[in-house]
C-alpha positions, 0 to 999 in steps of 0.5 A: 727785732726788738731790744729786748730780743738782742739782748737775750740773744747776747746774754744767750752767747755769754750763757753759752760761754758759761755753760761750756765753763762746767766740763771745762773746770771738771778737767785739770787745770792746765788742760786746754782744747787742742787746736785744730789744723793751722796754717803753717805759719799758725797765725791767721792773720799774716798776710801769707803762709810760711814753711818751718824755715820760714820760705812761703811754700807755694805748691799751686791751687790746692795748696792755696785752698788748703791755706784758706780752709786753714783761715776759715778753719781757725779765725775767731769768727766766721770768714772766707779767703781768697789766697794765692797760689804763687806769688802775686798771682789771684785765682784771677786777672782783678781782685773784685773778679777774685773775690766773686768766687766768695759765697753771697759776693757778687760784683758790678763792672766799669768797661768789662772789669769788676770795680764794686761788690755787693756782699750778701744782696747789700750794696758796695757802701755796706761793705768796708775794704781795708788794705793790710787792716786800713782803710784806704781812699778811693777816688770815687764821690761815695764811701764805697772802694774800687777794686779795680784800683789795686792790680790783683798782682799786688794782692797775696790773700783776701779775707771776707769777714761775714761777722765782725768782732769787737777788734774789728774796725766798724763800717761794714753790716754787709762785710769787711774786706781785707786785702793782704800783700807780702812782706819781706820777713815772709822769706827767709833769704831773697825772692824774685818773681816776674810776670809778662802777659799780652792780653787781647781783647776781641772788640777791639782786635789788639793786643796790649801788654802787661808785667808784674814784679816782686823783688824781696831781700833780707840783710844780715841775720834776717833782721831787715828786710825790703820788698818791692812790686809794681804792676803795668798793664795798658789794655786797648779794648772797646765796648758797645752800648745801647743806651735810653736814659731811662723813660718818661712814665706817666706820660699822655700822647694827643696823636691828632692834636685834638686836645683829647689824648690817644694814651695815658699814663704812657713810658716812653722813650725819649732820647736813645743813643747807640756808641761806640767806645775805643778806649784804654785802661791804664794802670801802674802800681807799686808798692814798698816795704821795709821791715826792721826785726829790732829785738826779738820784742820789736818790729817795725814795718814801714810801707807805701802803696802807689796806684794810677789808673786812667781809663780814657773813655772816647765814646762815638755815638749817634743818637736820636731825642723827641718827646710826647708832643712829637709822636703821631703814631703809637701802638702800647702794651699791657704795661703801658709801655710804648712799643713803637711811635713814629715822629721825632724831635730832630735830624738824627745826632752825632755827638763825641762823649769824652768820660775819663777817669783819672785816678791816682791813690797813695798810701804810706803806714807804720807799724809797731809790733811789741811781743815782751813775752809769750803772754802780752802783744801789742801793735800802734799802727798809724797810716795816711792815704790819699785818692784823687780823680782828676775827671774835672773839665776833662769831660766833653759832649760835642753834638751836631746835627746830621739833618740830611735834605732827604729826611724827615723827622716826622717819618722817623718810626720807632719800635722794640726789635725782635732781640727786645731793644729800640730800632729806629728807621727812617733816618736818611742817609746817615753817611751824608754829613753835608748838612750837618750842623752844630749843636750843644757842646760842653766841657764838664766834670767833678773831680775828687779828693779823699784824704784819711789819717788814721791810727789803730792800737791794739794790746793783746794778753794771753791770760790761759786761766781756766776757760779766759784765753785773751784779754784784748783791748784797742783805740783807733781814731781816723780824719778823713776829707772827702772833697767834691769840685765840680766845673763846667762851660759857662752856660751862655757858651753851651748853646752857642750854636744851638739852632743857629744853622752853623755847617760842619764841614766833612772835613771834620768827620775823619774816622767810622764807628763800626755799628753794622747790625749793631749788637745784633739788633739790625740797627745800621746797615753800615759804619757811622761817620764820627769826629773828635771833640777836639777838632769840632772844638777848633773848627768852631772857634775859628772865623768860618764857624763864628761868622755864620753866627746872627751875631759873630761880634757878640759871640767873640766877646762871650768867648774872650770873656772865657778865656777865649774858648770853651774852657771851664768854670767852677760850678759852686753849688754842685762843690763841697766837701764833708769831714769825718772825725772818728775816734773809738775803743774796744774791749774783747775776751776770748774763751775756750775750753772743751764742752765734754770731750769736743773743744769750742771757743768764742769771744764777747766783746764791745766796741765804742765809737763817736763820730763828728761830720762837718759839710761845707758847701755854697749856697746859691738862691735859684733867681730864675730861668732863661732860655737861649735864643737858639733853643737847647736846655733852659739856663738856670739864674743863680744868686752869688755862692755863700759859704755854708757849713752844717755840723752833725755828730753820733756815737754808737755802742757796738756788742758782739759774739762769736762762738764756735764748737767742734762738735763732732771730728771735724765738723764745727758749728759757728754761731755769732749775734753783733750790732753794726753800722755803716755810716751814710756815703760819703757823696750824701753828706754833701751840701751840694745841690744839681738843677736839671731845668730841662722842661719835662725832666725838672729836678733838683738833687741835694746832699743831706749831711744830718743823715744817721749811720745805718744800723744793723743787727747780725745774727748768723750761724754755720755748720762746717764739715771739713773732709780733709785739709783742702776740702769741706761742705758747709751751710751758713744762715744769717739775718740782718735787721736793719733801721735808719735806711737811707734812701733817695726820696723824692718829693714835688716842691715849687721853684720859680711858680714851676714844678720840680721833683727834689730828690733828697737821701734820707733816713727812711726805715727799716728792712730785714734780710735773711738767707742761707748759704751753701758751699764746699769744696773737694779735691779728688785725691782718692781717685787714680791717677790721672783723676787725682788731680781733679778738684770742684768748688761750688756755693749758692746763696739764697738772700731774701728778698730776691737775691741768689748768686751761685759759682762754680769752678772746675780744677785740675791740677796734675804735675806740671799742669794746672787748668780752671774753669769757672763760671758766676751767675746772679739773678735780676734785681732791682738797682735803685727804686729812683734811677734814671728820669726817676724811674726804678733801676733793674739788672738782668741776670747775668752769668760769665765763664772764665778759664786758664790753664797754666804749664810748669816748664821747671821750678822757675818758668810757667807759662799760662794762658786765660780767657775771660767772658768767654761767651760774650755776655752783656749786661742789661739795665732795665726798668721795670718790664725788660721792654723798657730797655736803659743799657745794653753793654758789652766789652766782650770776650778778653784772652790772655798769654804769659810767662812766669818767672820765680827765682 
């Protein structure tokens, strides 16, 4: 849309503003619009709901989706909410799963468990996360926030805000998200509220615990106050995944070695492994929260967040690799698509994946409340948080050869099974570790460190005159370090025993990997023989290994050279850090009135922001490549690292206008136009450069720090008709014009006289979405008892291009009994047009149900039972055509029971 475009379509929200002045200054002076329904609180913006003697009134679900219709109803732009229906307690078990249940928000999974949202078909670094108004770090290497860092135990309430307004701090075109937790003046004397659980997950056939807690006390008259709570859960599960790599397209096939390919311009897959994950997520919380009630003018709230979370993935996998030169035999279809082959590389691999993931996130804030009168308000709020993920080193790979005397790798026949994944037979007796021997090995990993200071101050005036409501007006400034180190063993010691023919003793290979029929495929007739990288590890640096080596003495001196074993070093070019320093401002009126005998409102506003970026980095010239003695991947000749810095900087300014009109009883129409932007991922910004020298998959990837913020144009409207206090229909529509896309593009460049594929984000266009959504729910109160109790929610939104999501949930809620069912759905799309091996990413559709019921024993004690992913459903990665299978993944169905306790 052009420029002149928008700013017609400003100036029409202004002229609307201004037509509603006419009916307006034709009432009485002092007359304005009654407001509609509010909260009990009557602001929308605290973090919970509070009854007239100040006790947060808690009636189960239907009062949580009255106080959300209550949020929707009366914010100045346009949003929806997730909140609690008792204390600590989301719809949920994780806030990104809460949150789904939001219209156009659907959500990616780490292990089973939500982690990243994508919001109206845009991707998770669209959207902003803040937790009570901040923004908080996050462990991973981009911008984008893991949700499952936070318990939703900690969480009282979520607000997802679909259009911004200029108060709002800038980053997300898709969304802001805000995370709300409770404070000590949200009750009036004491609260104690204590959770226990033990979750089983099916996969894995264990229970594991899980407790939460939430202790307030306010002293004296009211006027300080502490609050604390925690959250612990240790969940034991498994996991199961097919897993290709991606394939190798345009690939040509010499079946007899004539010189004249069968096949060209063939997908292929060359490497496909099948594993099996035992592993653990571990997660402690805690925050806490002091209040000091000064004056009646002043209060001040201190507040300190802490959360870790391992995940300590132990993935057994056996896995097979060969290449176009190794086929003798293939049959390929219409799309071609190589659908079965015979001939492998290799004996068949067994190999000890170690991906953990170390988390740990701080936050501390202060925050000022200055009310001198009815009439001016005023908040500064300064905060520092901090995330890191300690994943550096702490990653394995341990490989070894099965090469049974029985079998042949040339016999080896592939194909796709009737269920659509690869089956492999021929294998040999894969029970027979005596002959196995050892290959590549590493240790590896990036760790992470993100570290924002921040501060917001905003002063609000109640102006009341004619048809001006409020005058507002803000600065906000942030410093935030996003840091990248990466290590890895030296390069001379991953292939120490590559090709060497050095025997693993059985001894080694102490447990199974349950894999019979393995995820139905008919792969395996039995469990595998599996290891711990760490007993391979030791087995390997001990004499009987080392002495099988053509040159033990050589070995025993490239080891003492480390350390004296297979430890790590930093990788300088693949490390770096980007620094952003932001600082902006924002002036905003509100208006209200009522055009005729129907009240409306909105607001314009303009937000300014500028933004410094400092990448620094090490620059290493590519000298050339050696290959090992014993095969294994090329080793990659590196000039010694230089220090590097690049400097970029931008400024935006930032309209925006939200208008809202009842125009019949309780119907309101909303319309709002804003320009936003979302700055590049933080991971882009880097000067660091990954070299895969590997012969048929030669790429190089770099950070680009001169990438522009993406820039969007947001244009929505919605028409809302609320039934009664917790029930409503509504139907959104919106369009998003956005320009300086960034994206991964990929060209051909020449290093050393050889070819490789540069991969490099870049600022590539522009791209327009549109859809429509429509949601609603009812609460059958009108029905006789016992149907009363009943109760629907359903939304759909349709993005185009090619994006629908749909939820929809069942209730009852009847005296002592509360029971939900709820089900999620998204269509396929594509991921990444530049994913694995370089080929376009796909998702499958995918669709889970989930349930709980709850029964109130008294006022005090609950009991509680879930069920999550109750029908088992996995995600499927693909590319392109579904036979071209990436990931096949599942966690399987996870259950849950409990007590609850409130005092």
């Amino acid at each position: 849309m052009s420029s002149v475009k928008r700013f017609r379509l400003l100036s029409l929200a202004g002229s609307a503003i201004l037509l509603a002045t006419t009916p307006a200054l034709a009432q009485a002076p002092a007359q304005t619009a009654p407001p509609p329904p509010t909260a009990p609180d009557g602001a929308v913006q605290d973090a919970s709901v509070a009854s007239e003697e100040g006790d947060i009134v808690v009636t189960g679900l239907r009062e949580s989706l009255r106080r959300a219709t209550d949020i929707k109803r009366n914010a100045d732009n346009i949003v929806d909410s997730i909140v609690a229906d008792d204390i600590g307690k989301l719809p949920d078990q994780n806030i990104a799963e809460a949150i789904q249940r939001i219209p156009g928000v659907t959500i990616s999974r780490d292990n089973g468990e939500g982690q990243f949202i994508t919001v109206r078909g845009l991707g998770p670094a669209f959207s902003s996360a803040l937790y009570n108004g901040r923004i908080l770090a996050t462990e991973n290497q981009g911008r984008e926030f893991s949700f499952d860092i936070l318990p939703a135990e900690l969480i009282n309430r979520v607000d997802v805000s679909k259009t911004p307004t200029a108060s709002q701090i800038e980053g997300g075109i898709a969304a802001t998200v805000d995370m709300y937790t409770a404070r000590p003046f949200d009750f009036k004397e004491g609260k104690v509220a204590l959770s226990a659980q033990a979750n089983y997950d099916k996969l894995r056939g264990q229970f594991s615990p899980q407790f939460s807690g939430l202790l307030s006390k306010t002293f004296g008259d009211g006027d300080f106050g502490i609050l604390g709570a925690f959250s612990y859960i240790d969940r034991k599960i498994e996991g199961k995944r097919i897993f290709t790599d991606g394939w190798e397209a345009n690939q040509s096939l010499d079946l007899n070695r004539d010189g004249t390919p069968e096949f060209r311009g063939v997908s292929i897959p060359t490497y496909v492994e099948w594993g099996t994950n035992r592993t653990s997520r571990k997660r402690m919380s805690g925050l806490l929260t002091a209040q000091w009630r000064a004056s009646d003018a002043l209060l001040f709230t201190l507040d300190g967040l802490y959360s870790k979370l391992d995940v300590n993935d132990d993935n057994k996998v056996f896995f097979v690799y060969g290449g176009p030169g190794d086929v003798t035999a293939a049959t390929v279809d219409q799309n071609n698509t190589v659908t079965s082959y015979t001939g492998i590389a290799s004996g068949p691999m067994f190999t000890n994946q170690i991906r953990p993931r170390l988390a740990t996130t701080y936050q501390a804030g202060a925050n000022l409340a200055w009310t001198p009168s009815d009439r001016l308000t005023g908040t500064v709020d300064f905060s520092w948080s901090k995330a890191t993920d300690d994943t550096g080193g702490n990653q394995a790979w341990f490989e070894s050869n099965l090469a049974t005397p029985s079998y042949s790798p040339a016999g080896v026949k592939f194909a796709i099974g009737p269920t659509g994944m690869p089956v492999y037979t021929g294998l040999g007796n894969i029970l027979d570790t005596s002959n196995a021997r050892a290959g590549f090995l590493t240790y590896e990993g990036v760790s992470v460190e993100d570290e924002i200071y921040q501060g917001n101050t905003n002063l609000k005036w109640n102006v009341d005159s004619g048809i001006l409501r409020r005058i507002s007006g803000g600065f906000n400034f942030s410093d935030r370090k996003k840091s990248r180190f990466s290590f890895k063993t030296p390069d001379a010691l991953q292939c120490l025993y590559c090709g060497a023919g050095v025997s693993i003793p059985s001894s080694v290979f102490t447990g199974t990997a349950d894999a019979t029929n393995f995820l139905g495929t008919g792969m395996f007739d039995s469990a595998y023989p599996t290891y711990a990288a760490a007993d391979l590890a030791k087995y390997l640096l001990s004499d009987a290994a080392i002495n099988q080596l053509a040159n033990p003495a050589a070995a025993r001196a490239a080891l003492a050279a480390n350390g004296g074993g297979f430890g790590v070093i930093p990788v300088p070019g693949n490390s770096g850090s980007a620094q952003e320093r932001t600082i902006g401002g924002y002036v905003e009126a509100s208006f209200g009135g009522d055009f005729g005998s129907r009240p409306w409102s909105g607001n314009i506003g303009l937000r300014y922001t500028r933004t410094n970026v400092i990448s620094r980095g090490f620059g290493q010239e590519i000298l050339g490549f050696t290959t090992p003695a014993g095969g294994g991947d090329p080793i990659v000749n590196l000039s010694n690292a230089q220090p590097i810095v690049e400097q970029g900087s931008y400024s935006q300014l930032l309209p925006s206008a939200n208008f809202k009109l009842d125009v019949f009883e309780d119907v309101v129409f909303q319309a709002a136009v804003a320009k936003t932007l979302t700055r590049a991922t933080l991971s882009d910004l880097l000067l660091i450069r990954n070299i895969n020298p590997r012969p048929r998959e030669r790429a190089i990837t770099d950070g680009n720090p001169g990438l522009e913020p993406m820039i969007g144009w947001n244009y929505d409207a919605a028409l809302t008709w609320y039934l009664d206090r917790s029930s409503f229909l509504s139907v959104a529509l919106f369009a998003k014009d956005l320009s300086n896309i960034s994206e991964s593009v990929t060209t051909t460049i020449q290093v050393q006289g050889l070819d490789f594929r540069r991969t490099r984000p870049e600022n590539v266009g522009s791209r327009s979405y549109k859809g429509i959504e429509f949601s609603g729910q009812y609460t059958f109160t009108g029905l006789p008892e016992p149907l009363d109790g009943l109760g629907v929610q359903a939304n759909i939104s349709l993005v185009d291009p090619d994006a629908t999501t749909y939820n929809a949930v069942a209730f009852y809620e009847k005296g002592p009994l509360q029971a939900r069912i709820a089900y999620n759905w998204r269509n396929a799309y594509q991921q990444t047009e530049q994913g694995n091996r370089g080929q376009p990413v796909n998702v499958d559709a995918y669709g889970i149900w989930d349930a709980s019921i709850n029964y109130a024993v008294n006022d005090k004690l609950t009991l509680f039972a879930q069920g999550l992913n109750l029908f088992n459903e996995k995600t499927f990665l693909y590319s392109v055509y579904k036979e071209r299978v990436i990931s096949f993944e599942t966690y399987g169905p996870r259950y849950a029971l409990g007590v609850r306790l409130n005092f």
